[in-house]
C-alpha positions in Angstrom: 76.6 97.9 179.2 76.0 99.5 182.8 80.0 99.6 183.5 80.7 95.6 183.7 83.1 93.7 181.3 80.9 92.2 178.7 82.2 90.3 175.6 80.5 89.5 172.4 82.3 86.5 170.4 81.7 85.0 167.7 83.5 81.8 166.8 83.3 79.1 163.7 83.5 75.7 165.2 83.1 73.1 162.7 81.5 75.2 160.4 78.8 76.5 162.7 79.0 80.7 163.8 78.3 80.1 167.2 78.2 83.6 169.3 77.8 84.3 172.9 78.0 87.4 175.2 80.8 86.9 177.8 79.9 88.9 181.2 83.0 89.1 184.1 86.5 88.3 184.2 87.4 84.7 182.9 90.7 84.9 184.7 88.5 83.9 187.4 89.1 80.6 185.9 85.2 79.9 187.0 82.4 80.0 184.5 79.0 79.7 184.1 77.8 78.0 180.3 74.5 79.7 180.5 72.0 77.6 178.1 68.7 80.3 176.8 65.0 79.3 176.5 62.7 79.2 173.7 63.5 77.4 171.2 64.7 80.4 169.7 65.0 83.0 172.7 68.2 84.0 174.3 67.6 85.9 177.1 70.7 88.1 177.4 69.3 90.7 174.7 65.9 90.6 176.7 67.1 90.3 180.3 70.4 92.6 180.1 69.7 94.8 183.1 68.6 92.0 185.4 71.4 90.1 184.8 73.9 92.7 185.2 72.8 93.2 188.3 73.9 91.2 191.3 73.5 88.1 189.6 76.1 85.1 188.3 79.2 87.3 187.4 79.7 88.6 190.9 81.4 85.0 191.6 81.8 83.4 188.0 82.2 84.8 184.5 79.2 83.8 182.8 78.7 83.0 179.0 75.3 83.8 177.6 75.4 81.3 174.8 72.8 81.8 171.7 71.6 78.4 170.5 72.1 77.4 167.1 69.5 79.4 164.5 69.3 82.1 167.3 70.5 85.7 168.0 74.1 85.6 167.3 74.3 81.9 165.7 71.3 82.6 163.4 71.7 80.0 160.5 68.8 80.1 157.5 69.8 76.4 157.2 68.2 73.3 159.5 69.2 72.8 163.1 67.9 70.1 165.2 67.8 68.9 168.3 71.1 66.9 168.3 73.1 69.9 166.7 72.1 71.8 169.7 73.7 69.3 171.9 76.8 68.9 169.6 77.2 73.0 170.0 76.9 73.1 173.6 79.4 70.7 174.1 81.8 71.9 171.8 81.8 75.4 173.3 82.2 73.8 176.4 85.8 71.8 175.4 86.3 75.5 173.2 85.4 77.7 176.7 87.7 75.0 179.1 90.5 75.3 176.8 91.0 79.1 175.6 90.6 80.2 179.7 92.2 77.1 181.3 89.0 77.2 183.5 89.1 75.2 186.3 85.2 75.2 186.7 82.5 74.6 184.4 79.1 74.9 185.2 76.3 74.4 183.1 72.9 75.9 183.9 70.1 75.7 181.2 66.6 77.8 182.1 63.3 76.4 180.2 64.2 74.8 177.1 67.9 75.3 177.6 67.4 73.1 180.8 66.3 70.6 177.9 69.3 70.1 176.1 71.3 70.8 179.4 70.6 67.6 180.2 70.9 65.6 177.4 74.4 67.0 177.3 74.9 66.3 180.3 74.1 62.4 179.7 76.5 62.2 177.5 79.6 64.2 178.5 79.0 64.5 182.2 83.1 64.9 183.1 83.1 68.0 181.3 80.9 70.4 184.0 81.6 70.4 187.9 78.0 70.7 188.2 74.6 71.3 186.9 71.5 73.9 187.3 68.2 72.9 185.9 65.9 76.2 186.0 62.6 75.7 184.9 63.4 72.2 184.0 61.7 70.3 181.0 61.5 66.9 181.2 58.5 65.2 179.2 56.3 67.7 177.5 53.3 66.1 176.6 53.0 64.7 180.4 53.9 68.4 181.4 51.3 70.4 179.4 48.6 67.7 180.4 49.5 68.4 184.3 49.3 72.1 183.4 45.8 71.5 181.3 43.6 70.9 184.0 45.2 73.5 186.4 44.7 76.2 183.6 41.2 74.8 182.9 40.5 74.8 187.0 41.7 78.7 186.9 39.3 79.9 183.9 36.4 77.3 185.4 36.5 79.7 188.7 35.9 82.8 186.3 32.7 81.2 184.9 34.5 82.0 181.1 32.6 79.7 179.5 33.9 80.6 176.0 37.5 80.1 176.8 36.4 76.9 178.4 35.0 75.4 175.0 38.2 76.5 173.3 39.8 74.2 175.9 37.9 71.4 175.7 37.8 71.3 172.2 41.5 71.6 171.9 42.3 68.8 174.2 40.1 66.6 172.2 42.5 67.1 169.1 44.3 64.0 168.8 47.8 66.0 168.2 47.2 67.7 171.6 49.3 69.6 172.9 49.5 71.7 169.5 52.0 74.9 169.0 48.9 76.7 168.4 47.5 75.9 172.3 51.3 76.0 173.7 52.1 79.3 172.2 48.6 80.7 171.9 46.0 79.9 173.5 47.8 78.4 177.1 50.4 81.1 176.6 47.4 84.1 177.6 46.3 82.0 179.9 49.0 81.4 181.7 50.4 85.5 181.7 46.5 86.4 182.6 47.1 83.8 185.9 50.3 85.2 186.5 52.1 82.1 185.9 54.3 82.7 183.0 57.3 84.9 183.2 56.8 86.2 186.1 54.3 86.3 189.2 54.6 89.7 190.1 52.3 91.8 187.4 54.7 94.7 187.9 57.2 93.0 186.2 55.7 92.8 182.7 58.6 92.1 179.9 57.8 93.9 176.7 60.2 91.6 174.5 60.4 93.6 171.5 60.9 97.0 173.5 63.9 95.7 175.1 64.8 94.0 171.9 65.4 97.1 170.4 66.8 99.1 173.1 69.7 96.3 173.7 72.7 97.7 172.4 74.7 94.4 172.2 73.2 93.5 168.8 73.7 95.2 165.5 70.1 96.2 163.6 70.8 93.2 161.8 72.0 91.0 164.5 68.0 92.2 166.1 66.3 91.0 162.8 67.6 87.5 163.3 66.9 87.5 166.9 63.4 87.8 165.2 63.8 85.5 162.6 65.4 82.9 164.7 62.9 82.7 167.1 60.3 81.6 164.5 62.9 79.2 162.9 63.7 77.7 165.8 60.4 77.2 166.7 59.2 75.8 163.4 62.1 73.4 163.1 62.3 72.7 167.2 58.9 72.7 168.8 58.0 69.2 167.2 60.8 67.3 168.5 60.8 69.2 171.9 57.0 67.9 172.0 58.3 64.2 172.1 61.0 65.3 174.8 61.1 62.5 177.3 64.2 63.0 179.6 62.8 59.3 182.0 65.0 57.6 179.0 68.0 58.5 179.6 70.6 57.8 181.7 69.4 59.6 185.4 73.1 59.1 186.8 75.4 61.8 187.5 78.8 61.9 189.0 78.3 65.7 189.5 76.4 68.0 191.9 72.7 68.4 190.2 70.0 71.2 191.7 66.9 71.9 190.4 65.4 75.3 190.8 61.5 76.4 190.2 59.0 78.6 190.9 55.5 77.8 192.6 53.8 79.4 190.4 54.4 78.2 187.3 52.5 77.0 184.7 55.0 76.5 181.5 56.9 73.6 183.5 54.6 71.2 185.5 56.2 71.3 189.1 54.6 67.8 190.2 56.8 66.4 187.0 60.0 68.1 188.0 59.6 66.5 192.0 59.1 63.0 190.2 62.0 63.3 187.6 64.3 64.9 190.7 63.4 61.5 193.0 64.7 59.2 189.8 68.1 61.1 189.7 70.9 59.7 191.3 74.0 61.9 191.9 77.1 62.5 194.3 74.9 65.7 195.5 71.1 66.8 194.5 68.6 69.6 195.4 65.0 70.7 194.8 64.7 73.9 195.5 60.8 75.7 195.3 60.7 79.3 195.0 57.3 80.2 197.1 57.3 83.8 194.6 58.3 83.0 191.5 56.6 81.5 188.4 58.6 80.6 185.0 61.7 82.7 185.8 62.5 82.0 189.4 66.3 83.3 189.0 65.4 86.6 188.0 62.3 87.2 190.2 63.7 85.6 193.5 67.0 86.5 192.4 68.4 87.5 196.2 67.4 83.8 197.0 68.7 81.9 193.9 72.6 83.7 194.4 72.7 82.0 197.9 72.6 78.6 196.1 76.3 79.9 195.0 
């Protein structure tokens, strides 16, 4: 994989196959505990090329881990919310052990930002700091921030049928549904340039690059498939009650949030209020002007001077 040391492992903790791709040297003794998106999406497989290239491992060894149910750790069984948690920090105490690492860091992008979090309230000792990308805090308070700038965008364009289908979809008492998260709200937001990326040149066709990735076996490809809609059936309605203002929001470690502008998955007025009720020994906001959902990637020159 374009000449650098990359890993994949597999390991049984407690019963569970959790796998992860291992990128750099972990002799290092630095590493990054890199927490995917979705539910369901690990981003390695997707984002190979871009993050093979001048990002994380030029300073830490980075492990790509795949969430429980997903890629590498596909399970046909249940996982929730908590198990999630429980597997992130277990890899953790599993990662700190086997390379004697004298730096953890956990950064989580999107969902993975999510649990990052809540693993973070409870076993904060473990990481020497933490990276919120994209950060998720309260969903429903997110995607009705991000309703009326969406419905302000297609009000400009006169669309008056995509304006109904709004309307009427707000009204639903269940609102926001996975049907207007993953359907309707997610055209709107790639027609408005505010999902992956900003830049229209940088259009991501997932199962291309699925299938081009030579990390994962044929098989290993299916269940990045399969997982994605498992974890999504089994995940989505507990991420919709995520609420992040009840937890603890003190930290004995460094704490920086990065996002882009343009966004319009992750509400940015939400992640500048949850920011100013976090108290830590060190914290940063950091906007990215360019960027929309994946601001490490697409201001990626600016995000490795945080480091």
């Amino acid at each position: 994989m374009r000449g650098k040391r990359v890993v994949k492992e597999k390991v049984t903790i407690d019963g569970h196959q959790n796998g992860w791709f291992l990128v750099g040297n972990p002799q290092v003794r630095k590493m990054v505990l890199f927490l995917h998106g979705g539910p369901g999406s690990p981003e390695f497989p997707i984002f190979e090329n871009e993050l093979l290239s001048g990002f994380l491992d030029e300073k830490y060894a980075v492990c790509y881990l795949d969430f429980l149910g997903s890629g590498l750790s596909f399970t046909q069984k249940e996982v929730t919310e908590d198990m999630l948690i429980e597997q992130v920090i277990q890899v953790a105490a599993y990662l700190k052990e086997t390379y004697q690492l004298k730096q953890l860091v956990l950064m989580g992008h999107s969902y993975g930002s999510y649990i990052g979090i809540k693993v973070l309230q409870l076993r904060p000792a473990v990481f020497s700091a933490y990276y919120g990308i994209s950060q998720v805090i309260d969903v429903r308070s997110s995607e009705e921030i991000l309703y009326q700038k969406i419905y302000q965008l297609t009000a400009k364009e006169q669309t008056t049928k995509i304006l109904q289908q709004l309307t009427k979809m707000r009204k639903k008492k269940d609102f926001p549904t996975q049907k207007y998260v993953g359907k309707v709200k997610g055209k709107l937001v790639e027609k408005y340039h505010g999902g992956m990326f900003f830049d229209p040149d940088l259009e991501v066709k997932l199962i291309t690059r699925l299938f081009l990735f030579q990390g994962y076996t044929f098989f290993e490809k299916l269940n990045y498939l399969r997982g994605l809609i498992h974890s999504n059936r089994m995940l989505f309605p507990t991420l919709l009650e995520a609420n992040l203002f009840e937890g603890s929001l003190s930290f004995d470690i460094p704490v920086y949030f990065i996002h882009g502008e343009k966004d319009l998955q992750v509400s940015k007025e939400l992640v500048i209020h949850f920011f100013d009720r976090i108290t830590s020994s060190k914290k940063e906001l950091i906007i990215f002007s360019e960027s929309a959902h994946f601001p490490h990637l697409e201001e990626k020159e600016k995000f490795m001077k945080l480091f």
